[in-house]
C-alpha positions, 0 to 999 in steps of 0.5 A, a space after each residue: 382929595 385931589 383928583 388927577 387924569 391922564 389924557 393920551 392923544 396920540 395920531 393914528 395911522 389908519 384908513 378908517 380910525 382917525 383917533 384913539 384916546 385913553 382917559 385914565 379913570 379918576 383915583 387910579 394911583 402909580 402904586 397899581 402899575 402903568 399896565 394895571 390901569 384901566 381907563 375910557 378909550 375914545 375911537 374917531 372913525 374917518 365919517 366923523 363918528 365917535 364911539 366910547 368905550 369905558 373899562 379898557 384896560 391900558 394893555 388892551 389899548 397900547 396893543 390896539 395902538 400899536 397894531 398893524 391894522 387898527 380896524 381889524 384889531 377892533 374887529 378881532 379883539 375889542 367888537 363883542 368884548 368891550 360895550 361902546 356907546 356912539 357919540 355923535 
């Protein structure tokens, strides 16, 4: 079986999340859709800090992405609803 990911690294305009990355979860397949797939986001903060999150949905990040402000998104929608674990 071939498995195959798919990485999304695109620069974030913020003052405080320096990056975001989606990691599409291994065997998710075209068949269940671009907004059906879940993956790991990976958010850098500007004190070099990173923190993982891992069963996002892709709908929940492109709107985090896409976000005016990308600290309060957090604060509002992501804090409290998806666990992280600190990488540092």
């Amino acid at each position: 079986m071939r498995l195959r990911e798919i990485l999304i690294e695109r620069p974030v305009t913020s003052t405080w999340i320096v990056d975001l990355t989606f990691q599409q979860q291994p065997g998710q397949d075209k068949e269940i859709g671009k907004y059906n797939r879940v993956g790991t986001v990976v958010m850098k903060l500007n004190n070099g800090r990173s923190y993982v999150f891992d069963d996002m949905p892709w709908s929940v990040y492109r709107n985090w992405r896409r976000s005016k402000s990308k600290g309060r998104y957090w604060h509002r929608i992501i804090k409290g609803n998806y666990q992280s674990d600190k990488k540092i």
